[in-house]
C-alpha positions in Angstrom: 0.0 0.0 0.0 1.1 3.3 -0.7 1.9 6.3 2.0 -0.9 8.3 -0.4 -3.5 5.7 -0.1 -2.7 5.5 3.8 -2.9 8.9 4.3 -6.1 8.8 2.6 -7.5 6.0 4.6 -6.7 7.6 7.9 -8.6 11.1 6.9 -11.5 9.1 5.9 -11.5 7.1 9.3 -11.0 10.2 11.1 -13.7 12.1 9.1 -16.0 9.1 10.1 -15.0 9.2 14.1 -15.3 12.8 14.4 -18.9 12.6 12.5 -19.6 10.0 15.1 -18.1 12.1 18.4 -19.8 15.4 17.4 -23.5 13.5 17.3 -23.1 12.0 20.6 -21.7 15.3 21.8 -24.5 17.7 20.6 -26.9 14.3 21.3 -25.5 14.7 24.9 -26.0 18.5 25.5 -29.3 18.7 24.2 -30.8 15.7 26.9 -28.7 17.6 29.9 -30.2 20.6 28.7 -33.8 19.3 28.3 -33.3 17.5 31.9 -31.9 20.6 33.5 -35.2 22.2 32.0 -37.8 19.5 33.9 -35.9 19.9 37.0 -36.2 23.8 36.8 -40.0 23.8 35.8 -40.3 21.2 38.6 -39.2 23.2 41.4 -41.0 26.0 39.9 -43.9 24.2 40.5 -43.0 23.5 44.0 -42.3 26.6 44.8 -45.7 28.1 43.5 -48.2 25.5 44.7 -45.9 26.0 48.2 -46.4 30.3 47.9 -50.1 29.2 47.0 -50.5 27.2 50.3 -49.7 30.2 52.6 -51.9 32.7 50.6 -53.2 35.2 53.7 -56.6 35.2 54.1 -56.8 38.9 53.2 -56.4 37.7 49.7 -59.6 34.7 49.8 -62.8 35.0 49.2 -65.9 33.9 51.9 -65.1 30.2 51.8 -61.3 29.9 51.6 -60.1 30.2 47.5 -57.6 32.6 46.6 -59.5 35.3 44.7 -56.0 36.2 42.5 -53.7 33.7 41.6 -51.8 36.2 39.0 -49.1 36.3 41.4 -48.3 32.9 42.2 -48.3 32.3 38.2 -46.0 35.5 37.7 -43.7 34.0 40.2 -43.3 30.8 38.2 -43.0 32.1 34.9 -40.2 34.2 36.6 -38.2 31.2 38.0 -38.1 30.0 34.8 -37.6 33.0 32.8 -34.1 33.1 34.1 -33.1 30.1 32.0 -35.3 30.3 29.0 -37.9 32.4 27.6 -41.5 31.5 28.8 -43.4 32.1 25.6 -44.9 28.3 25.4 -45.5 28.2 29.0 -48.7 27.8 30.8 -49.5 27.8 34.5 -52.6 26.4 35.8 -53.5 27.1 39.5 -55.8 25.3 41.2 -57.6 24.5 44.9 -59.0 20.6 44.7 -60.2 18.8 47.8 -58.1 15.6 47.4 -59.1 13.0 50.1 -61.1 15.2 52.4 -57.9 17.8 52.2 -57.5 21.4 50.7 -54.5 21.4 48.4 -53.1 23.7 45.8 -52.0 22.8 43.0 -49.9 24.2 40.7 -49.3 22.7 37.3 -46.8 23.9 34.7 -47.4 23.1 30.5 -44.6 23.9 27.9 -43.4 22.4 24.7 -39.7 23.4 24.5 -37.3 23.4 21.5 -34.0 21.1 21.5 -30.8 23.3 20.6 -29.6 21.1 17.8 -32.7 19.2 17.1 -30.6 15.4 16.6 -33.2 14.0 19.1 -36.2 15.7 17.4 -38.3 19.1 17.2 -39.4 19.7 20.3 -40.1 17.9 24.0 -42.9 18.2 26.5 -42.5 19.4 29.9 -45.8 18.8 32.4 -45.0 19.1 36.1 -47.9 19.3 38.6 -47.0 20.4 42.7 -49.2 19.9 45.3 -49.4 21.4 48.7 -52.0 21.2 51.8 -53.8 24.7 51.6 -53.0 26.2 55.1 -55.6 29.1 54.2 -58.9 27.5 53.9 
């Protein structure tokens, strides 16, 4: 075998291992940045269903409900916010009985875009906190 043809060889095996390395790199990023982004919408969650629980009874109505939950949804958004923008976000509040107990729940929707888009389009975040309602 020729040194040209070697030379060759080797550039095309290296062209293929780099091609390889790159994918699982980019693959790599985009799954910690997609499991960064559950954990953060998670505690997000938490933390508003937890704000929602201790809601004064200045701001509830006759039998117990809070009468504005703008604020605990604005303090969610925020959390997030600080990592990625919160266009495709939604956040549902609400005040179930579950099992003879008030709770507050606070649920968080989003469909969020993957950086380099090897994986696919898009992934789903859903995340639902629950906390005994101390106010009703």
């Amino acid at each position: 075998m020729s040194r040209d043809v070697q030379i060759g060889q080797a550039l095309v095996e290296l062209g293929i291992g780099l091609a390889v390395l790159v994918t699982l790199v980019v693959g790599s990023l985009d799954i910690s940045r997609a499991w960064m982004i559950a954990n953060m919408v998670t505690n997000a969650a938490r933390d508003g269903a937890r704000i929602g629980a201790v809601v004064p009874s200045t701001k509830r109505n006759g039998s117990g409900f809070i009468t504005d939950t703008s604020g605990i949804k604005n303090q969610v958004l925020a959390e997030i916010r600080d990592v990625i923008p919160t266009s495709g976000f939604t956040v549902t509040v609400s005040q179930p009985t579950v099992n003879g107990v008030n709770v507050v729940q606070v649920r968080v929707d989003a469909v969020v875009p993957y950086i380099f888009k090897i994986i696919g389009p898009t992934f789903t975040v859903a995340r639902t906190a629950t906390f005994r309602d101390e106010g009703r």
